[in-house]
N, C-alpha and C positions, 0 to 999 in steps of 0.2 A: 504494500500500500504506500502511494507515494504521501509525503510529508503536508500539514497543513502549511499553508502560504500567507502569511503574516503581513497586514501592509505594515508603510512608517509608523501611522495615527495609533493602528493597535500596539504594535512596542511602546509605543510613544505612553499611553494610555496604561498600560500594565502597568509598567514601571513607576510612575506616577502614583497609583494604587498603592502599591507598596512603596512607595517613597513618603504617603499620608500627603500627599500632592494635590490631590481631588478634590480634599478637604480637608479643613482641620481636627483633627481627632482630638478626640476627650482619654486619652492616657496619659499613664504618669511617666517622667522622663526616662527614669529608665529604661523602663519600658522599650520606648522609643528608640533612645540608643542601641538596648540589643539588638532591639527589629532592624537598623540599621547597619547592625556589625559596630561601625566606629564610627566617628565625627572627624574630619579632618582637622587636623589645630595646630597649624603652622604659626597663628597669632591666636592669643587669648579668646576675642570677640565673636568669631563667626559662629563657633559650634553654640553658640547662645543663641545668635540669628538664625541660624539653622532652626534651631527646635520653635523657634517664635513662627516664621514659617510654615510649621507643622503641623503644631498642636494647639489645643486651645486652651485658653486659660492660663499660659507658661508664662513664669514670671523669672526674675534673672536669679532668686536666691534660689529658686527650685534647685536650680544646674549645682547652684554655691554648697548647698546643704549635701549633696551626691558628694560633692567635692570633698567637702569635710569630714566626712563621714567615710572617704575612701569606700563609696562603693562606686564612684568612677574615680577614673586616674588618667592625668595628661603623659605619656608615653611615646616613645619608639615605635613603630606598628606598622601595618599596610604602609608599602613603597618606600621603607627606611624613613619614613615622617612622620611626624610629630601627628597621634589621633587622641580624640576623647575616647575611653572605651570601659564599659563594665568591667569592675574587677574579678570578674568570673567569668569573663569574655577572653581579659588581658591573659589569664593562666592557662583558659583552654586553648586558644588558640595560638600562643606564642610561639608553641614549638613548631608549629607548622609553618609559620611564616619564618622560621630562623635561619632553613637553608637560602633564602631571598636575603635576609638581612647582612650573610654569610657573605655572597655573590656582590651585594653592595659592597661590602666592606674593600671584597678585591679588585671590585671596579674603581672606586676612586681611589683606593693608595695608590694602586701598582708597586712601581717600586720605591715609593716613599717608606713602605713597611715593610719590605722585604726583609730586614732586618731586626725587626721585633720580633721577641718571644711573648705568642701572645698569651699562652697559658701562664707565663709568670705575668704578664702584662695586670688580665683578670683578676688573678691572684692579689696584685697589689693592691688595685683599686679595688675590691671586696675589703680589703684591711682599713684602705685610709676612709671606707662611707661606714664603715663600722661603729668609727666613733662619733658618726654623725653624718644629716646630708649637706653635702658639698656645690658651690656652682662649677662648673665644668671650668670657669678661668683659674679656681682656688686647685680643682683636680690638677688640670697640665699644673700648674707650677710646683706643686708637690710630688709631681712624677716626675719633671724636668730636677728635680734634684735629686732623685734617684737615678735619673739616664738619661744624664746629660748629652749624651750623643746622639739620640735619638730625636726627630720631629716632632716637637709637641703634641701640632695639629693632628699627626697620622694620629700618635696614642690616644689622645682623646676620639679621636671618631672610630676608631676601634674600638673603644669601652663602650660607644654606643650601641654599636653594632654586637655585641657579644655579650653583652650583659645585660638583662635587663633591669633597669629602671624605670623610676616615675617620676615626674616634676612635683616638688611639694608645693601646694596652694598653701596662699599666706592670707590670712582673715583681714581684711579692713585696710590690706596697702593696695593690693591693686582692685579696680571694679571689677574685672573680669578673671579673678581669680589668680592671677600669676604675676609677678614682675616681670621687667625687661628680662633680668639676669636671674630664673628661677635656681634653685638650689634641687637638687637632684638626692634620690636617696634610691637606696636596695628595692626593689618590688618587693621581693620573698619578706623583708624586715617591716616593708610600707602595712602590708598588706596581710604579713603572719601566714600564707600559703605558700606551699614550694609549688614550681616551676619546673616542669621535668626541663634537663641539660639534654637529654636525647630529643632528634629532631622526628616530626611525626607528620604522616601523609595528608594532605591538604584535603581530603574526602569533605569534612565538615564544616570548612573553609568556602569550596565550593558550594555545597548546598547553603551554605547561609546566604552565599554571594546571590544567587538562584531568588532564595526566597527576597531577598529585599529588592534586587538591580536588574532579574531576569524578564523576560526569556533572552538569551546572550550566547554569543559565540564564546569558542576557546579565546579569543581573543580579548574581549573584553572581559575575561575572566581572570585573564596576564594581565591588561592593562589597573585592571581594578587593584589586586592583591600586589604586584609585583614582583608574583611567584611564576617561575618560566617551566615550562612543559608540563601541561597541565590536559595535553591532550589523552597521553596513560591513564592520569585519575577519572577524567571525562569517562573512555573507555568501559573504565572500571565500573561508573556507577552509571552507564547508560542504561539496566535494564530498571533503574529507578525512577527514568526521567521521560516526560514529552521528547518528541522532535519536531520542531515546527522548520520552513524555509521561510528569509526575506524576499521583496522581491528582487532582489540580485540573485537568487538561488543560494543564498549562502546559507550554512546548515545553522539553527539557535535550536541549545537549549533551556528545557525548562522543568519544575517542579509539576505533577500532574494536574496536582488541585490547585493552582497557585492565581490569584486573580487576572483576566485577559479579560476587560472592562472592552465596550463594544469603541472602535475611532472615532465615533461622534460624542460619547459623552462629554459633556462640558469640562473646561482644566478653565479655574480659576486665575487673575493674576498673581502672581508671586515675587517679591524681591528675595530673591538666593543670594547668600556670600560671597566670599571669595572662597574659594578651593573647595566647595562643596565639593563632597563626593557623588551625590547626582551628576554633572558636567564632569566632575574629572576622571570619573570608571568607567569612561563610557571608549571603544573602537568605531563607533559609527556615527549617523549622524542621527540620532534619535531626537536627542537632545540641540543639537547646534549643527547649524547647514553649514556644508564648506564652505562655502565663500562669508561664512561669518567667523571659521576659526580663526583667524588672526587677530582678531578685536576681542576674544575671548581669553585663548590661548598665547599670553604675551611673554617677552623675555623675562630671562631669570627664572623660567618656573613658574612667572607668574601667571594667575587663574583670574579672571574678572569677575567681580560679581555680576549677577544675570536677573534681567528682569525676563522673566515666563510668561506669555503671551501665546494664550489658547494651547498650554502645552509646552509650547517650543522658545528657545530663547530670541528674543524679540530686540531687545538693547541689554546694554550693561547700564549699571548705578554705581556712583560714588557717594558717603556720607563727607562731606565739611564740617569742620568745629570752628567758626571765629568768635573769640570774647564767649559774647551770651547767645551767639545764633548758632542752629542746626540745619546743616541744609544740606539737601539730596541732589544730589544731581543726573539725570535721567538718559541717556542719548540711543533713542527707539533707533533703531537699522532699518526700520519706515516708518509712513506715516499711521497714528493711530487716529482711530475714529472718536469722536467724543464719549463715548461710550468708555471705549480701553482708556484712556488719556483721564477718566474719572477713577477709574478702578487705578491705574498704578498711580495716581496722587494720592486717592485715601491708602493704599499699599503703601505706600513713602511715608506717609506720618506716621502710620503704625509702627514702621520702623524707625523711623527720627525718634520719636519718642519714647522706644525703649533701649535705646543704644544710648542716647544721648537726657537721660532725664532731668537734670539738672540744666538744661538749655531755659534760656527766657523767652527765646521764639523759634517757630521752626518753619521753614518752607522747604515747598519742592516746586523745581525745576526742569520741564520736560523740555526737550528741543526737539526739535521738524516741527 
């Protein structure tokens, strides 16, 4: 039997679904988070706007109290970067991403680390977070006088990669949970669970990917995780899964019972982050049409934030802080009709004013 044939609008629409993209949902963050796998958190802010986004009723201590309470944790995770992630998320699934975090490590030293021992490297830096958590400038300089011949830079992003950690949240210095310069501590000490050191097959990894990001190629299953040849694990657990076709003929899969919401259902507007992992797990263009990835997809790594428009990213948005103003700044990639051009304004206040609460005025600013 040949495969069902999936247009863009139905990918577009599933995903969404389980993104809590359709609407706002009435769950608690947690919650949320796992149904999401992780939060990207390259900066403090997003993974807040994210859940604002999502859910309803979410307010910024909700995230704060997870925080403090160490049942989320800021981390090392998906793609060697910095995610929010359940602390019973962070320990099941570490080992699986740690052959990825492995392959990181040897991609950016090369041979800047040729030269370290990294089992005593580990070793160290297990000693000196012992007595306490450390920021990563106070780590390198305590290991630079242990081995002084060595790259600062390579050791510390080695400890990254090979150990895990968590960023400790600090109460009442920064809004958003973190300073510039967080101070890092042990997962296993953060958090009182061990962490298997053996690395473990990605099975569970992908079906989580499935249940939140799917229906997906191998491909966007690499790009999401950062974990490479995932076509074996596919293999493996294909008598678990749908097979549906795009229309390119390309093969996605999917979880059986998993929502595939009809292409016309309505998608509200949305302002998304930056580095949301909606836009950034994605190999196709479900989400963002090619001749929009450059405005999306910018140097450095960097990810725009995206305003959603019937689905799809439509423009990007910037927040401003001058004195006592907040202000959005909107630039659609066409024109909207007064209709859309209503919805992403009151979307922009909603977000000016929980990003920015202590503002004494807030506008927004669409252009076309």
């Amino acid at each position: 039997m040949s495969a069902e044939t999936l247009t863009l609008r139905q990918q577009n629409r599933a995903t969404l679904a389980r993104q809590m993209l359709l609407a706002r949902e009435p769950i608690a963050p947690l919650r949320a988070i796992e149904r999401l796998v992780a939060l990207q958190a390259q900066w403090p802010r997003p993974p807040f706007l994210g859940l604002l986004c999502r859910l309803k009723d979410f307010e910024c201590q909700d995230l704060r109290a997870l925080l403090d309470r160490r049942r989320v944790v800021r981390a090392t995770f998906l793609r060697a970067t910095l995610h929010l992630v359940s602390a019973r998320d962070f320990v099941a699934l570490r080992p699986a991403i740690q052959p990825a975090l492995d392959n990181a490590m040897r991609s950016i030293l090369k041979q800047r680390g040729a030269s370290l021992d990294l089992d005593r490297l580990v070793a160290h830096a297990r000693e000196l977070l012992a007595d306490g958590p450390l920021t990563f400038e106070d780590m390198r300089d305590r290991l630079l006088r242990s081995h002084p011949k060595e790259d600062e830079r390579a050791m510390g992003y080695a400890i990254r990669m090979l150990l895990p950690l968590v960023q400790v949240p600090v109460v009442d210095e920064a809004a958003w949970g973190f300073p510039a310069q967080a101070r890092f501590a042990l997962a296993e000490e953060w958090l009182g669970l061990s962490i298997s050191r053996e690395p473990a097959p990605p099975d569970a990894l992908v079906l989580r990917y499935l249940a939140a990001y799917g229906p997906a190629s191998v491909a966007d299953m690499q790009a999401w995780s950062g974990v490479a040849g995932l076509r074996e694990t596919v293999d493996r657990l294909r008598p678990r899964l749908r097979v549906f076709r795009d229309e390119q003929g390309r093969e996605l899969l999917d979880l059986p019972g998993a929502p595939r919401p009809d292409g016309n259902v309505p998608a509200p507007v949305r302002l998304v982050p930056e580095h949301d992992n909606l836009i950034v797990a994605r190999a196709d263009e479900r989400l963002v049409a090619r001749r929009h990835r450059p405005r999306v997809f910018l140097s450095a790594l960097r990810v725009a934030a995206t305003v959603l428009v019937d689905g799809f990213v439509g423009g990007i948005w910037r927040l401003e802080r001058t004195k006592g103003a907040a202000v959005i700044k909107i630039e659609p990639f066409a024109p909207l009709s007064a209709r859309t051009r209503k919805a992403v304004t009151d979307e922009a206040n909603r977000v000016a004013c929980f990003a920015e609460p202590d503002a004494r005025t807030f506008d927004v600013r669409v252009g076309g």
